[in-house]
Residue, then its C-alpha position, 0 to 999 in steps of 0.5 A: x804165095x800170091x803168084x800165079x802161073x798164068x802172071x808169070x807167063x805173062x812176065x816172061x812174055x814181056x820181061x823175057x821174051x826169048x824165054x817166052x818165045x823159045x817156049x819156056x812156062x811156068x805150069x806151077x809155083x808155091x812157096x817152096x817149089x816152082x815147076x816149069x817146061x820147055x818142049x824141044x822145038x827148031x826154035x830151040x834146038x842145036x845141031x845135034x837135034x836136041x835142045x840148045x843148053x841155054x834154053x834148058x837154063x832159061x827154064x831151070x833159072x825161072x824155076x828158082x826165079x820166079x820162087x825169089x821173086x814171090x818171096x820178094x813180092x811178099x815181103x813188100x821191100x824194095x829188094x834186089x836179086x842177081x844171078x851171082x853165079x851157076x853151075x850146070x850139068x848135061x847127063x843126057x840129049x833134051x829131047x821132047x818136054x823137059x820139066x824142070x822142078x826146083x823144091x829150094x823155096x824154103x832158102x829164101x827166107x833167112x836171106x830176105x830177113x838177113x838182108x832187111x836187118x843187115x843192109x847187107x847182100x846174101x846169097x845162097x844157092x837153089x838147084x833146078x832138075x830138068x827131067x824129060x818125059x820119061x822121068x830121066x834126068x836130062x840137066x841139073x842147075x844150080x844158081x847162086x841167087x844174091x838179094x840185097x836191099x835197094x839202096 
């Protein structure tokens, strides 16, 4: 995967600036896995002096994201990609920095391939772990990813 990152953060910054600015990075990424890390912050924090929620989903989407995205990149389509739907689940307050690890990659391909042959739209589902730094798990997300060719 050609991505770094470092390009990633830069996109965010641009592309998703309340991402960028409540926090939310890319530490690594590679074909099968992305990791990211949102530290709780007052820019980020709810009433109860955790992390808001939608923050942690900001970071567990760009953990699946940016994998969607390399993919994409690579293959040098014109292919588009949505957020059809998600699914999320709170076992504990986000305190201090949440990592958030989605190992889905290997998902990808058989949907671009499937929708450079078919012309038709394919979605599939990439999960997103939040743990915090103690290695308790804080949120789970999952998010239905749809690709299609650009039409």
């Amino acid at each position: 995967m050609k991505l770094t990152p470092s390009q990633l953060n830069k996109f965010s910054m641009v592309k998703l600036p309340s991402a960028w600015f409540c926090g939310v990075r890319v530490v690594a990424i590679n074909d099968t896995s992305c990791t990211t890390t949102v530290k709780h912050r007052w820019i980020n924090q709810n009433p109860f002096n955790s992390m808001f929620w939608a923050v942690q989903g900001m970071a567990a989407e760009l953990a699946t994201g940016a994998i969607v995205i390399g993919k994409i990149k690579e293959e040098q389509a014109k292919i588009s990609m949505l957020v059809a739907n998600n699914k999320a689940n709170f076992s504990k307050k986000a305190k201090g920095r949440i990592t958030f690890v989605c190992n889905d990659g290997h998902l990808i391909d058989e949907a671009i391939k499937n929708t450079l042959a078919t012309g038709e739209g394919q979605t599939f589902w990439m999960q997103s772990v939040g743990k915090d730094e103690a290695g308790d798990i804080v949120s789970t997300f999952d998010f239905e990813w749809t690709v299609r060719v650009k039409s």
